[in-house]
SEVO-573798 format. One record per residue: x, y, z of N, C-alpha, C in turn. Coordinates in pm, 1 decimal, decimal comma, padded with zeros to 6 digits, always signed. Layout:
N
SITE     n_px     n_py     n_pz    ca_px    ca_py    ca_pz     c_px     c_py     c_pz
SITE        X        Y        Z        X        Y        Z        X        Y        Z
...
END
This chain:
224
SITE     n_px     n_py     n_pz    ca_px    ca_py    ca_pz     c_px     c_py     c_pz
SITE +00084,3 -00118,4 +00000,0 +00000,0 +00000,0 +00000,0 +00088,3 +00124,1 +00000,0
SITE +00078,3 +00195,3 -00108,7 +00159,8 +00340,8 -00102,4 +00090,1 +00445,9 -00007,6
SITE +00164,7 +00491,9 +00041,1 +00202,2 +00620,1 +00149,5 +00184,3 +00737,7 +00094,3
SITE +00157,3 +00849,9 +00151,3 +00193,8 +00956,7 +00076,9 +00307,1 +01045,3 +00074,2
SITE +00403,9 +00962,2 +00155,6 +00509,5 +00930,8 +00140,6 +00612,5 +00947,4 +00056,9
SITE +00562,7 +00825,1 -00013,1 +00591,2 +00756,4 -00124,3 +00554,0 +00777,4 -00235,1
SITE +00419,4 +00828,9 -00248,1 +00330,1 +00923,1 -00355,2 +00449,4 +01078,5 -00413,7
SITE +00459,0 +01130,5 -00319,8 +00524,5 +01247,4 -00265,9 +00669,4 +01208,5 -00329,4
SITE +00744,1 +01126,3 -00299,7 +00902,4 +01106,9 -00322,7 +00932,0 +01038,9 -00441,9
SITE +00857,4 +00955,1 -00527,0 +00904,8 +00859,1 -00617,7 +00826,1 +00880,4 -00713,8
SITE +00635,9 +00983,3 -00701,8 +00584,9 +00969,7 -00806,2 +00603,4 +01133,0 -00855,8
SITE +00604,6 +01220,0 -00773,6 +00610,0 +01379,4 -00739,9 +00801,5 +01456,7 -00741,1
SITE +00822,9 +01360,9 -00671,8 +00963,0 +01489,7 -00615,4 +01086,4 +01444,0 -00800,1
SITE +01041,1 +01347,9 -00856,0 +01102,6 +01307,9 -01011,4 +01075,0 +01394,4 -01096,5
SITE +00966,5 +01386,7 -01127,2 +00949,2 +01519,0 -01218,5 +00977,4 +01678,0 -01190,9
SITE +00964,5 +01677,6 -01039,7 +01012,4 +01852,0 -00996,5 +01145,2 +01857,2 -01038,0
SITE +01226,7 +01740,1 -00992,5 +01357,8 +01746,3 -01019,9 +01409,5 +01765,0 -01135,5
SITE +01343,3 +01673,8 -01252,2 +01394,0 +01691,4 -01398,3 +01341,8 +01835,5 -01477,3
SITE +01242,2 +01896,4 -01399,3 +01182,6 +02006,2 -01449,2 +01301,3 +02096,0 -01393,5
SITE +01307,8 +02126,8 -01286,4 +01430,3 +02241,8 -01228,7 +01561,6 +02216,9 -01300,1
SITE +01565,3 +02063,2 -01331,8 +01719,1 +02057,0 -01402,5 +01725,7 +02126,4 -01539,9
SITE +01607,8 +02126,5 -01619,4 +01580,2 +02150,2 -01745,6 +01578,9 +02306,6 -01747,4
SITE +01488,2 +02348,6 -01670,4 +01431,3 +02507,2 -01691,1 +01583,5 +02617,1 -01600,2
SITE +01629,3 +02548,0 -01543,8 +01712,2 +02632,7 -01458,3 +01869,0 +02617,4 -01543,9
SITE +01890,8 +02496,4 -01605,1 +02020,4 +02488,5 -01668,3 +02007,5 +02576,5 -01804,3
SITE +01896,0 +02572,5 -01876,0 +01878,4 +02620,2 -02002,3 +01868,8 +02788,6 -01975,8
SITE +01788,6 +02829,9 -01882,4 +01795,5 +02966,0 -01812,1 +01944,3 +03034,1 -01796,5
SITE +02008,5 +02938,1 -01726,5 +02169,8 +02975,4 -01696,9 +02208,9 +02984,0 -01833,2
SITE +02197,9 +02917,4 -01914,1 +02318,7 +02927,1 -02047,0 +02290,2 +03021,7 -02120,0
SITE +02151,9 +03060,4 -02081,7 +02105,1 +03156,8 -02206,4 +02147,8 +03302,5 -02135,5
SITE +02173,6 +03348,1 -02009,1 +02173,0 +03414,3 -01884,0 +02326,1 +03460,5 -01884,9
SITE +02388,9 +03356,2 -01857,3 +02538,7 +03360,9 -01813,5 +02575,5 +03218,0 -01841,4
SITE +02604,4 +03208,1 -01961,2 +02701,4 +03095,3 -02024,0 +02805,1 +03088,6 -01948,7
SITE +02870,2 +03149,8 -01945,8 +03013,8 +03196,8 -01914,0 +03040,7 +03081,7 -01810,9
SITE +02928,3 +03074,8 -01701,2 +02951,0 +03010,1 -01551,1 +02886,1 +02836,8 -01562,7
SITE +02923,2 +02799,7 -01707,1 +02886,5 +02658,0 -01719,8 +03072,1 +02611,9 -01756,5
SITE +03087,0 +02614,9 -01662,8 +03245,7 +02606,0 -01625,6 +03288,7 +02506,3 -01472,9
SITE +03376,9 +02420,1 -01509,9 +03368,2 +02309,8 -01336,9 +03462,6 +02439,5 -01212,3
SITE +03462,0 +02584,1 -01290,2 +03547,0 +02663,0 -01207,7 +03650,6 +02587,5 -01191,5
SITE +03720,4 +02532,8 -01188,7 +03860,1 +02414,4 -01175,0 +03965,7 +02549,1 -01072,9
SITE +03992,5 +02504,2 -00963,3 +04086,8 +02545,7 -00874,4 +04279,7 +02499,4 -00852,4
SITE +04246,5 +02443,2 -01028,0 +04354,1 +02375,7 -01016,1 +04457,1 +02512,9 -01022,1
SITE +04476,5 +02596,1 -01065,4 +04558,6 +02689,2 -01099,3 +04625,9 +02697,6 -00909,1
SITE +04534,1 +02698,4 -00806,1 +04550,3 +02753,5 -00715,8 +04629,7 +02638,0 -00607,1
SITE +04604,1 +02492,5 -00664,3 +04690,3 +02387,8 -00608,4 +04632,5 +02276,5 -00699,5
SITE +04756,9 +02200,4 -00724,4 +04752,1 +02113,4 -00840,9 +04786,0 +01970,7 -00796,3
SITE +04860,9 +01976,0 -00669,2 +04898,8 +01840,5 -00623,9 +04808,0 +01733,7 -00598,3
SITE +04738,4 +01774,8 -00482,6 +04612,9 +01754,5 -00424,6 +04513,5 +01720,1 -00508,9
SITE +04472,0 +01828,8 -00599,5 +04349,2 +01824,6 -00690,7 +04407,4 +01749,0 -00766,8
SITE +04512,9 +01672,4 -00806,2 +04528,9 +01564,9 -00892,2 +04478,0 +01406,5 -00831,9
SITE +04564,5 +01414,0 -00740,2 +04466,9 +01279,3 -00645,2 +04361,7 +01250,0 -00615,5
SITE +04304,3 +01419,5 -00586,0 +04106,9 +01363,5 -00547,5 +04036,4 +01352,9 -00715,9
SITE +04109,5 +01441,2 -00810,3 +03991,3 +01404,8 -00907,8 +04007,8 +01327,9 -00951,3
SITE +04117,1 +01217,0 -00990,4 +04144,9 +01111,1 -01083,2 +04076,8 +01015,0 -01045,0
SITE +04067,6 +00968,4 -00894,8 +04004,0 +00866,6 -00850,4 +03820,7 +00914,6 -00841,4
SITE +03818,6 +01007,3 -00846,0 +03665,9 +01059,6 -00800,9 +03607,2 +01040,5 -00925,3
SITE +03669,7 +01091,7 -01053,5 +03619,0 +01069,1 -01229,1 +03624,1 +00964,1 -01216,9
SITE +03720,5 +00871,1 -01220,3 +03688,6 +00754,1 -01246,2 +03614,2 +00632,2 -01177,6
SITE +03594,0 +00666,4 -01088,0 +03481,4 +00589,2 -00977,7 +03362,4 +00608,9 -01007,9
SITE +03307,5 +00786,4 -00990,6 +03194,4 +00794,1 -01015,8 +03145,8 +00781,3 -01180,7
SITE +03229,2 +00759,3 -01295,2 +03165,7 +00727,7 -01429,3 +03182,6 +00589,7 -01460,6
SITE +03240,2 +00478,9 -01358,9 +03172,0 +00404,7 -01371,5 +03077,2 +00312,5 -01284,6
SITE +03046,1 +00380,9 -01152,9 +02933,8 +00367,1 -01119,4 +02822,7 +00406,6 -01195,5
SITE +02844,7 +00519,5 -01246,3 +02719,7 +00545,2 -01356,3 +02704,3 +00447,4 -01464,2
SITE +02817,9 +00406,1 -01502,6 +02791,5 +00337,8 -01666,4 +02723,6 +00183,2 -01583,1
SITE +02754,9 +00152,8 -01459,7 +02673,6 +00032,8 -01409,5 +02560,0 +00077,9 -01400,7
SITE +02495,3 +00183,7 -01353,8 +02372,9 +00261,5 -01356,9 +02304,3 +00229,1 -01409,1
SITE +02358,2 +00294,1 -01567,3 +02329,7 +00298,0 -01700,3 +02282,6 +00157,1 -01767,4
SITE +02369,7 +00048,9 -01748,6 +02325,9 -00023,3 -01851,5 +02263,0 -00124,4 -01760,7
SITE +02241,6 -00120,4 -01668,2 +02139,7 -00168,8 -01577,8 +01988,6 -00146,5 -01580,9
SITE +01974,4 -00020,7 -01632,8 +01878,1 +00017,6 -01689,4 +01802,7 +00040,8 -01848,9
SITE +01953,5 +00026,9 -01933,2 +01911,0 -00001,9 -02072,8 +01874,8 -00167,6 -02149,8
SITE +01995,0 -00254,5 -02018,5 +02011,8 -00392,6 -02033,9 +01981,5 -00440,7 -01945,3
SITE +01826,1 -00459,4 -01872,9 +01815,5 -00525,0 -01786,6 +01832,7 -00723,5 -01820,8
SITE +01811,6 -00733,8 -01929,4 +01831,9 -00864,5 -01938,4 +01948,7 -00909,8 -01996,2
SITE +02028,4 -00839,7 -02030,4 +02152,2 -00884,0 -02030,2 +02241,7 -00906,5 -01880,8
SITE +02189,7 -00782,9 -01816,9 +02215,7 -00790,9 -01680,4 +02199,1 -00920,7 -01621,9
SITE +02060,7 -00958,4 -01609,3 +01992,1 -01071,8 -01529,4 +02096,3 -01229,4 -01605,0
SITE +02123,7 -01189,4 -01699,8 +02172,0 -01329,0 -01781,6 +02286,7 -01288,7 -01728,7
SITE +02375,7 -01224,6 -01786,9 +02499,3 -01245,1 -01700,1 +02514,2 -01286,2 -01568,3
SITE +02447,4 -01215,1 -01420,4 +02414,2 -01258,0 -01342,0 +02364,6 -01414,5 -01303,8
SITE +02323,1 -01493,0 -01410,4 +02310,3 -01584,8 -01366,7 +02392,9 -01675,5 -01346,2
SITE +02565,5 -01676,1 -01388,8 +02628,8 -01739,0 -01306,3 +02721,7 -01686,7 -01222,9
SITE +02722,3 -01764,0 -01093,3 +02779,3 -01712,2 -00974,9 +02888,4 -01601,6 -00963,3
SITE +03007,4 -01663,7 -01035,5 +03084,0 -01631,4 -01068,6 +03101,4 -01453,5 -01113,0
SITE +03011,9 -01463,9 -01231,1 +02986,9 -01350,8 -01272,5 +02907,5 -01233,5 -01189,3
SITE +02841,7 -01236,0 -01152,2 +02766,5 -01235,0 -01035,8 +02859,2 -01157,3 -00946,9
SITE +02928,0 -01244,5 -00848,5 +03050,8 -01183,3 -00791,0 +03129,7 -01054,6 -00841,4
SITE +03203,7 -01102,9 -00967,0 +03235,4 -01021,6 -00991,8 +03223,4 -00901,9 -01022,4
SITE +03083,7 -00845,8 -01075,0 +03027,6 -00772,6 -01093,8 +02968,6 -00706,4 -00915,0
SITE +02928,2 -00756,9 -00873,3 +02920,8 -00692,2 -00739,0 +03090,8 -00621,8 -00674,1
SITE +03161,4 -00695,7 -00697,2 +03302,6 -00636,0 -00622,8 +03321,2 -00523,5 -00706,7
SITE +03357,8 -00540,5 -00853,1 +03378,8 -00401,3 -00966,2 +03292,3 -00322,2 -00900,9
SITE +03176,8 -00334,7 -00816,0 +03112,4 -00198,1 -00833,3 +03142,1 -00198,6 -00681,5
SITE +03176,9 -00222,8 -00595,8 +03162,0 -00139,9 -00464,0 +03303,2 -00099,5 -00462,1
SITE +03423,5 -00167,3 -00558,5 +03593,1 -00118,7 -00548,3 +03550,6 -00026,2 -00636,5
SITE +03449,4 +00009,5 -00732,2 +03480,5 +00159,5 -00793,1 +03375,3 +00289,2 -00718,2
SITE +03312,4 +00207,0 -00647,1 +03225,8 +00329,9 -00550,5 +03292,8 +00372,8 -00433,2
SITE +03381,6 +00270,0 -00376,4 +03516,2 +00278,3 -00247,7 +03635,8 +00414,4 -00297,3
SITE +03649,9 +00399,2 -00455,6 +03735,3 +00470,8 -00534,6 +03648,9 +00611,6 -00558,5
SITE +03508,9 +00641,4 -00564,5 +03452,9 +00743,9 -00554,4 +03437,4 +00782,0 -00416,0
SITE +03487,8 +00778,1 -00307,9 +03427,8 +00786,1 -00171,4 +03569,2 +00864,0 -00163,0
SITE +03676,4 +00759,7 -00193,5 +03792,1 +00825,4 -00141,7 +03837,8 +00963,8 -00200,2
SITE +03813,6 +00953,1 -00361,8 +03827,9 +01113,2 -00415,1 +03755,0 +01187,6 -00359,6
SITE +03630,6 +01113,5 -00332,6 +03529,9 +01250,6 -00292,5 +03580,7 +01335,7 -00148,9
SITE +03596,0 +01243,5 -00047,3 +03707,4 +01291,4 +00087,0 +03788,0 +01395,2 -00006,1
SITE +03920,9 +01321,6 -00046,4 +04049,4 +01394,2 -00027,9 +03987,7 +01545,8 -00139,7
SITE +03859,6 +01563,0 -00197,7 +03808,4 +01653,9 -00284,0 +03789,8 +01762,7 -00181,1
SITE +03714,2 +01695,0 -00043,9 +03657,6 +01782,3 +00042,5 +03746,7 +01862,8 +00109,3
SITE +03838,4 +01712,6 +00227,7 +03955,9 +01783,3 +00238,8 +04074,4 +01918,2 +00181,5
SITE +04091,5 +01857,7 +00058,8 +04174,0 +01949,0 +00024,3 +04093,2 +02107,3 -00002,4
SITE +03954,6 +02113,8 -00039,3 +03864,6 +02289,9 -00064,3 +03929,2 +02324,8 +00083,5
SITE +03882,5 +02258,4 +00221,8 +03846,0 +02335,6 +00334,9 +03970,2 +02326,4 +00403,5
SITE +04078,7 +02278,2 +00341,8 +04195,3 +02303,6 +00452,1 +04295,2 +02364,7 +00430,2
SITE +04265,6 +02457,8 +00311,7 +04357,3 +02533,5 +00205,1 +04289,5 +02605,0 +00172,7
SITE +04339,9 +02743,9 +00228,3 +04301,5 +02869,0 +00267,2 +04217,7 +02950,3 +00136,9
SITE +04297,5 +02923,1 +00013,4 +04272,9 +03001,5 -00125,2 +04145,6 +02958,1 -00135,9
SITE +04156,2 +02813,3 -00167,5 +04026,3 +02725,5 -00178,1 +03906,0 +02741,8 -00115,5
SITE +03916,7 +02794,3 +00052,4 +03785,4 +02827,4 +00088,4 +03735,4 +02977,9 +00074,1
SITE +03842,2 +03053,3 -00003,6 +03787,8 +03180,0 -00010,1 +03661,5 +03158,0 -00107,2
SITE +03720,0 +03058,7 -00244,4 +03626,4 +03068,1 -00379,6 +03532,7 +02967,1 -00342,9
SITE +03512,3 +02884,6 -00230,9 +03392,7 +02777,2 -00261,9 +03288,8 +02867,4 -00194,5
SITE +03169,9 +02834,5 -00208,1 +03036,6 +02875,0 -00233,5 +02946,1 +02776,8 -00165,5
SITE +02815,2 +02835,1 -00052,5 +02737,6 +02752,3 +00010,0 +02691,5 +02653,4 -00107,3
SITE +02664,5 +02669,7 -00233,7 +02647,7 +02543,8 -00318,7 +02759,8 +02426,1 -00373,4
SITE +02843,2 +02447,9 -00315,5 +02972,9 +02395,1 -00300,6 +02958,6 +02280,5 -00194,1
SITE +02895,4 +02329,6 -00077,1 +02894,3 +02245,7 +00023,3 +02763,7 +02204,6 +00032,9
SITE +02713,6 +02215,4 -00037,0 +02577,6 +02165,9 -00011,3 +02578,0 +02048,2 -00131,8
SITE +02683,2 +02056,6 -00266,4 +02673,3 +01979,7 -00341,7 +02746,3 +01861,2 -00267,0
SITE +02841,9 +01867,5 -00195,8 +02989,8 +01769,4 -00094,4 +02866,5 +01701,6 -00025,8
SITE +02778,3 +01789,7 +00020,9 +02711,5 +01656,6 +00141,4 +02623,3 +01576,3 +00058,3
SITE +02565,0 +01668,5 -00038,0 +02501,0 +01493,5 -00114,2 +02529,4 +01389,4 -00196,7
SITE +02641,0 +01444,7 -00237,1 +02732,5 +01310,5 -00293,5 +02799,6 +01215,1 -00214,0
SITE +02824,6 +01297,6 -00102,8 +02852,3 +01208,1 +00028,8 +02772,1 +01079,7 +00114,5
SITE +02648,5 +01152,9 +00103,5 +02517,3 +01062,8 +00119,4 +02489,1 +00979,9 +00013,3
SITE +02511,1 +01025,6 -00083,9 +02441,8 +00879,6 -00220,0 +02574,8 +00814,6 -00234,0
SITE +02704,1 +00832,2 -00216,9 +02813,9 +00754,5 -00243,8 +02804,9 +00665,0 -00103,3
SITE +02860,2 +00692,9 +00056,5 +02795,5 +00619,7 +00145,1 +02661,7 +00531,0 +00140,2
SITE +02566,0 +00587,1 +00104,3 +02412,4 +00529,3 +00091,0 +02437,2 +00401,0 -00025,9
SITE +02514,2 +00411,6 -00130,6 +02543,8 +00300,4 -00223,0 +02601,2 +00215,6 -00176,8
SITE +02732,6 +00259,9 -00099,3 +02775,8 +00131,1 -00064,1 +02777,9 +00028,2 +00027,4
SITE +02694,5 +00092,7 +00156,2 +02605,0 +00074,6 +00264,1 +02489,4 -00044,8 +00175,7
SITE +02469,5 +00006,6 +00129,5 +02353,0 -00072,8 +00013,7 +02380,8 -00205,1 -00035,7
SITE +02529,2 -00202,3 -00133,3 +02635,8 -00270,3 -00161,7 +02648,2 -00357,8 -00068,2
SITE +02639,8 -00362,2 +00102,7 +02724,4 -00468,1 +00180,7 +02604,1 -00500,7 +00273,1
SITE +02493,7 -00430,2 +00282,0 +02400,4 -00469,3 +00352,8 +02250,2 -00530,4 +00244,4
SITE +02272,7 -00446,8 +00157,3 +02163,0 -00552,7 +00072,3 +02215,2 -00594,6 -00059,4
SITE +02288,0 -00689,3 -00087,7 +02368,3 -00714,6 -00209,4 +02285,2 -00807,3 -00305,3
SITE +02376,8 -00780,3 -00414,5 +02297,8 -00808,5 -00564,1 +02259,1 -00708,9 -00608,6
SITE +02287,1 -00592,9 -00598,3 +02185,7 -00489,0 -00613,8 +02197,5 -00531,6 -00820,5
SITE +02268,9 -00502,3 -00875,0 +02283,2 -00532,3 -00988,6 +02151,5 -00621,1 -01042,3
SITE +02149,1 -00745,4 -00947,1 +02002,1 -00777,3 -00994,6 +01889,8 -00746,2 -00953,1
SITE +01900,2 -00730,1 -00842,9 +01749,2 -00619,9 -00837,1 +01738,9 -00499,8 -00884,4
SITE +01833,9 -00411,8 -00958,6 +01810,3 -00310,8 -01011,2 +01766,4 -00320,9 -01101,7
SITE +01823,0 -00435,3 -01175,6 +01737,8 -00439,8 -01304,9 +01601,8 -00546,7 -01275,7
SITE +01626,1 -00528,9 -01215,9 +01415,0 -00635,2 -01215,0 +01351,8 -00531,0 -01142,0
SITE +01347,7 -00423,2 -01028,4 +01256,1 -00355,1 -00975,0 +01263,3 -00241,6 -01042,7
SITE +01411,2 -00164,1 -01021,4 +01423,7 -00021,3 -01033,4 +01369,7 +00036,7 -01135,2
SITE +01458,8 -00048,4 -01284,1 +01439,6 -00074,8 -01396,7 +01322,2 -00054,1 -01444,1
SITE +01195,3 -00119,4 -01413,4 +01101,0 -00074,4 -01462,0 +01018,4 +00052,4 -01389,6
SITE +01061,1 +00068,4 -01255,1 +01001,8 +00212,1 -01208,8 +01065,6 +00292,2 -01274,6
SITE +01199,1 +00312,9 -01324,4 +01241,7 +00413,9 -01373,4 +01184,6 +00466,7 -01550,6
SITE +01131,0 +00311,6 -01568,7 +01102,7 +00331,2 -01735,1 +00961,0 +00362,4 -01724,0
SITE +00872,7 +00378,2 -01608,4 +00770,5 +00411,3 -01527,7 +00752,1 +00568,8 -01570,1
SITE +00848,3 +00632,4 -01523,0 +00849,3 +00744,8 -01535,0 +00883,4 +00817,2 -01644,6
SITE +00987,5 +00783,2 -01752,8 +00984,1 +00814,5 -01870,9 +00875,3 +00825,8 -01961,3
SITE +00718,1 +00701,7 -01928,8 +00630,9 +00726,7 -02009,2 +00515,7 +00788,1 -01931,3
SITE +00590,9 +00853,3 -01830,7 +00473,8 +00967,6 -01744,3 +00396,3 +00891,9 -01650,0
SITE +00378,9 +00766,3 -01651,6 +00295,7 +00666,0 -01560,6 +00362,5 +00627,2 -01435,4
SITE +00395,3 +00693,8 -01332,6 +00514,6 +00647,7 -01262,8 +00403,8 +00518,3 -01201,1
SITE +00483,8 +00431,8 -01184,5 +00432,7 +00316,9 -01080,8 +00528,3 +00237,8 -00948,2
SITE +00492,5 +00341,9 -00900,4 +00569,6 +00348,5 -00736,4 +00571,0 +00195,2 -00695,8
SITE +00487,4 +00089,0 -00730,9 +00507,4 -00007,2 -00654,4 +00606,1 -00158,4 -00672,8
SITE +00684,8 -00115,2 -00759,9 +00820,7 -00151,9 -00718,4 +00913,8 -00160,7 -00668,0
SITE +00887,0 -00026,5 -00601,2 +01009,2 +00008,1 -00478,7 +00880,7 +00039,5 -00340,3
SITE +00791,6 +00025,1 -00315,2 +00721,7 +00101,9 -00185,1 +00795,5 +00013,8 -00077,4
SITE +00817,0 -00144,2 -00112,7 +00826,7 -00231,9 -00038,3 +00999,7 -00272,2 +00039,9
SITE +01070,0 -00157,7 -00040,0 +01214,1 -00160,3 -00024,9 +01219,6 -00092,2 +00070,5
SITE +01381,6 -00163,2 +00148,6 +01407,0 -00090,2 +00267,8 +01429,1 +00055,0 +00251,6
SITE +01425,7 +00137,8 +00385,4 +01435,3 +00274,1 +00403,9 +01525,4 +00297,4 +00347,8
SITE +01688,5 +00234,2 +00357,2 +01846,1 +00293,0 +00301,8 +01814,8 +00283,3 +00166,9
SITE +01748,6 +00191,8 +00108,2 +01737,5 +00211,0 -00104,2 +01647,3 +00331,3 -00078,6
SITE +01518,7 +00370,6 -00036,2 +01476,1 +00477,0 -00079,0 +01567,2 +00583,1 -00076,0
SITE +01582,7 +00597,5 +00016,3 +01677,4 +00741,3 +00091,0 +01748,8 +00755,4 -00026,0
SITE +01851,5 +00617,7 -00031,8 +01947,5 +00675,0 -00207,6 +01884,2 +00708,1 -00336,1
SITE +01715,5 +00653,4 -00355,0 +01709,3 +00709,6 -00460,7 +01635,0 +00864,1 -00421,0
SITE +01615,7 +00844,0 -00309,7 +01520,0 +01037,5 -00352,7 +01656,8 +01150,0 -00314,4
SITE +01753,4 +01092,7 -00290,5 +01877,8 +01144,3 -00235,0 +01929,7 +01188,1 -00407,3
SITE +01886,1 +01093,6 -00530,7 +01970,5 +01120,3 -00618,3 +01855,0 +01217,6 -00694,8
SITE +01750,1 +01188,8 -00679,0 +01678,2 +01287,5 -00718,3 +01701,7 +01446,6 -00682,5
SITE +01734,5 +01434,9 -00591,6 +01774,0 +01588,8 -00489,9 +01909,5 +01663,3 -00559,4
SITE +01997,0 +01558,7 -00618,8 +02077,5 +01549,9 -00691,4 +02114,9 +01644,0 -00815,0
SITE +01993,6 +01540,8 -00872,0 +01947,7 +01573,4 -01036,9 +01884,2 +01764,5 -01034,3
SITE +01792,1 +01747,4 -00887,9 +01708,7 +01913,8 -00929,8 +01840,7 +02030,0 -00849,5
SITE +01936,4 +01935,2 -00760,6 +02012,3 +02105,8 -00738,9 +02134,7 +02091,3 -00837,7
SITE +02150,0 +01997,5 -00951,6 +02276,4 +01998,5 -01024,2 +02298,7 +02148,1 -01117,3
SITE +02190,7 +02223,4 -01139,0 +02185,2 +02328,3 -01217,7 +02205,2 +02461,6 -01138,8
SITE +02228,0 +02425,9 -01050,7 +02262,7 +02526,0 -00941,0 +02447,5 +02515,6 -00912,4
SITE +02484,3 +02438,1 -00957,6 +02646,8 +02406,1 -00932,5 +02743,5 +02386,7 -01037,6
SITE +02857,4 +02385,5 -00988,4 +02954,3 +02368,0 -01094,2 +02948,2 +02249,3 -01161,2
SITE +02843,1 +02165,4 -01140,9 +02839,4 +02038,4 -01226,9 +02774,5 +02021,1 -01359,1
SITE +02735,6 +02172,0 -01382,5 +02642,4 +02256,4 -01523,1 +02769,7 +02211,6 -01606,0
SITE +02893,0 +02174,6 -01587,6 +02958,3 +02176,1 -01718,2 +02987,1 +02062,8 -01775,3
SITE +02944,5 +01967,4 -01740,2 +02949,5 +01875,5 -01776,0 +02801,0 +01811,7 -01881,5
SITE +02707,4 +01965,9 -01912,1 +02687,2 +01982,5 -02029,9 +02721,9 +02035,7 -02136,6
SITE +02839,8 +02082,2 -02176,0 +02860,1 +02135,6 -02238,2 +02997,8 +02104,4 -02259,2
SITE +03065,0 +02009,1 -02189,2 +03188,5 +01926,4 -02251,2 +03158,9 +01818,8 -02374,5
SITE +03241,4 +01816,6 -02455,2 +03352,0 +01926,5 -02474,6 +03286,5 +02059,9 -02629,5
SITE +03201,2 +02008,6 -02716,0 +03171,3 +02090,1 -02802,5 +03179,8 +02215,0 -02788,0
SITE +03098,1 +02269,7 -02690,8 +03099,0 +02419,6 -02702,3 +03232,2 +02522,8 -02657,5
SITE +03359,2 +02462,6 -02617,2 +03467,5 +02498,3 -02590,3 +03508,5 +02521,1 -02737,9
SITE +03514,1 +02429,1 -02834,1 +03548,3 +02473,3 -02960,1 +03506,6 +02617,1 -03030,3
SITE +03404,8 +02676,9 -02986,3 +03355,4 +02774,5 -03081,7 +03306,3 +02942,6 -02988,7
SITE +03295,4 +02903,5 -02835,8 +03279,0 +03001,1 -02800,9 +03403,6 +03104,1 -02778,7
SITE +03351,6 +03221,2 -02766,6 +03435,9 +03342,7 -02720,2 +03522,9 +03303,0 -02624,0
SITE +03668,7 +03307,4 -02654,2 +03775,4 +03317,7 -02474,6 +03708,0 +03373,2 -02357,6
SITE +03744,2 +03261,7 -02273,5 +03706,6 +03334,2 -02166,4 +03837,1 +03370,0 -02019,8
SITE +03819,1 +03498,5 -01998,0 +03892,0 +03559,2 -01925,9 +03913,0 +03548,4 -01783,7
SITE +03984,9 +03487,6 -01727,9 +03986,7 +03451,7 -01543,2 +04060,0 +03529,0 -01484,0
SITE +04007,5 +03614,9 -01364,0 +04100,5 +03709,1 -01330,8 +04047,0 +03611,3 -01140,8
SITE +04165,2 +03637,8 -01071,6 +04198,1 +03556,4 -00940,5 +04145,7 +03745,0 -00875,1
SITE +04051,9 +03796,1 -00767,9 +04112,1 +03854,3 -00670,7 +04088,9 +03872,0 -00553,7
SITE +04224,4 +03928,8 -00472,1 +04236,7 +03882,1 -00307,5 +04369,7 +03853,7 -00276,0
SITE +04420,5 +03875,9 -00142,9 +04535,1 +03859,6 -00140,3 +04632,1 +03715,9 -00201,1
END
């Protein structure tokens, strides 16, 4: 039996989210292009920011691409999965590359707030973006060791709530029955999706094409 709850978080708070991502990113570019930029602080320390992002890119894109084809291939998924073996393996690849997003994401945090330059330029959406990636990267892998397989239940439950919502029909009752920690991560990523247009993570629409053709853009540092 759905909640309103649950009405509220999985059939309601999805579409607010993809609507704010849509109307607020397209607003910005048309507004101030300029600031669809990851701001990159590398100029200001390079050591550091080499260690947290290498492991943080590469953790979190391919947690996504497991995401991803979990949801395009659910039955390739389920078939692979069906032997053990495979199975395994596919569960370890994904919690050693979500372990590998946890740790960039730290030494990411670390290094903004303990280096002085760095906390002049970060921004309350700065830290407000750190704690929820913090929560859905924890919340995954918490997930990962306390309810495992997720790989196959993603693609037999999620899978179709998510394709639920693409044809406007959401049908919440695939997930009502899941524990509290899976919800939390998915309305956690929803929360995600509607404040991403609010942050420096706007540029990662616009990599790499539109670097080719727009106007230079000019960075001036100031402050002591």
């Amino acid at each position: 039996m759905s909640s309103y709850f649950d009405i509220l978080m999985f059939a309601a708070l999805p579409y607010v989210a993809v609507f704010t991502l849509l109307l607020v990113s397209i607003q910005r570019y048309r507004s101030q292009s300029f600031t669809f930029s990851s701001l990159s602080t590398q100029l200001l320390e390079n050591k550091r920011h080499f260690w947290a992002m290498v492991p943080f890119h590469y953790g979190i894109l391919a947690v996504f691409a497991g995401h991803l084809l979990a949801f395009l291939m659910p039955r390739a998924i389920l078939s692979w999965n069906s032997a053990p073996m495979r199975l395994y393996l596919l569960e370890v690849t994904g919690l050693a590359c979500a372990v590998l997003t946890l740790v960039g994401l730290i030494a990411m945090i670390v290094r903004r707030f303990t280096n002085s330059k760095l906390r002049v330029v970060s921004t309350p959406a700065d830290v407000i973006l750190y704690a929820l990636l913090v929560f859905q990267v924890v919340t995954g892998i918490a997930i990962a060791v306390i309810h495992p397989w997720g790989s196959s239940w993603f693609a037999a439950s999620l899978t179709p709530y998510l394709r639920s919502l693409f044809i406007f029909n959401p049908d919440i009752s695939y997930i009502v029955g899941m524990p509290m920690l899976i919800k939390l991560h998915i309305i956690n990523a929803f929360l995600v999706v509607g404040f991403f247009p609010f942050t420096r993570l706007v540029h990662i629409l616009v990599i790499p094409n539109p670097y080719l053709w727009r106007k230079p853009q000019v960075v001036r540092w100031y402050g002591e």
